[in-house]
C-alpha positions, 0 to 999 in steps of 0.5 A, spaced: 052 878 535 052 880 541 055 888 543 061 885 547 063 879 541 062 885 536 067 890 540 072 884 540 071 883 533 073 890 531 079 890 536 083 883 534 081 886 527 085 893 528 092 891 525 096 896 530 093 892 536 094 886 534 101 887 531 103 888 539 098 883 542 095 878 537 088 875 539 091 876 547 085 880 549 082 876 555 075 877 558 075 878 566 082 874 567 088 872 563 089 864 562 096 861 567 102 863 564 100 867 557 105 870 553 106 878 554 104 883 552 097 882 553 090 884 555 084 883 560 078 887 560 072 886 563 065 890 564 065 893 571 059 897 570 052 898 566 047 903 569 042 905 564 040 913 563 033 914 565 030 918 560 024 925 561 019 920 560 021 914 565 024 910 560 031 906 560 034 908 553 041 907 553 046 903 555 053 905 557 057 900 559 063 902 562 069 897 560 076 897 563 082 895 559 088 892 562 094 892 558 100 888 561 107 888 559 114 886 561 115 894 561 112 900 562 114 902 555 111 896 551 105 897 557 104 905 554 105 903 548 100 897 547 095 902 551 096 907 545 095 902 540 089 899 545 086 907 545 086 909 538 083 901 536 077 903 541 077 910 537 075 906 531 069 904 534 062 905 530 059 907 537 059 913 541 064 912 547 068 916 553 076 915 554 074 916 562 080 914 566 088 912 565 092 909 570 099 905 571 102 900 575 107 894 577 104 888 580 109 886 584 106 879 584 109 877 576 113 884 576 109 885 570 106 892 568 100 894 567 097 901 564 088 901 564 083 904 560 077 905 563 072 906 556 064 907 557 061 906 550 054 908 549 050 904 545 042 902 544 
């Protein structure tokens, strides 16, 4: 099991997140038309650490996680339930950043979760 399948698994196995979205978590896109509330995540970032000794040792993706809803409460309200699922996961992690939107395009309301996670 790859690192990002294990992440999925932990997330739609986390009854509080999937009690507002059920499996609708979508990687790097979300398909036409999807049934809202919803989340799109994808990696934007993997710098490895160089370690004291020139070895590359850990990784640390940096993942953002965006939470789309009719409004901004169910929005906030699935980002919190996103954060505490993400908090349960068994690797060491950082909550980096948190900002909210609306895309005037759908009329849709967004709120991101930026997460590094470091794992081996």
């Amino acid at each position: 099991m790859s690192f990002q399948s294990d992440v999925y698994g932990y997330l739609t196995a986390n009854a509080g997140l999937t009690a507002l979205v059920g499996t609708r978590l979508y990687p790097n896109e979300a398909p036409n038309d999807p049934v809202v509330p919803f989340i799109v995540y994808y990696e934007f970032a993997t710098p490895r650490e160089q370690l004291m000794s020139n070895a590359v040792g850990v990784s640390k993706p940096r993942i953002q996680y965006s939470t789309y809803a009719d409004t901004y409460a169910d929005a906030l309200a699935v980002t919190d339930a996103l954060r505490a699922a993400v908090l349960t996961l068994p690797y060491p992690l950082v909550l980096e950043d948190e900002r909210g939107n609306q895309d005037v395009t759908t009329g849709l309301h967004r709120r991101d979760l930026d997460v590094r996670i470091v794992h081996v």
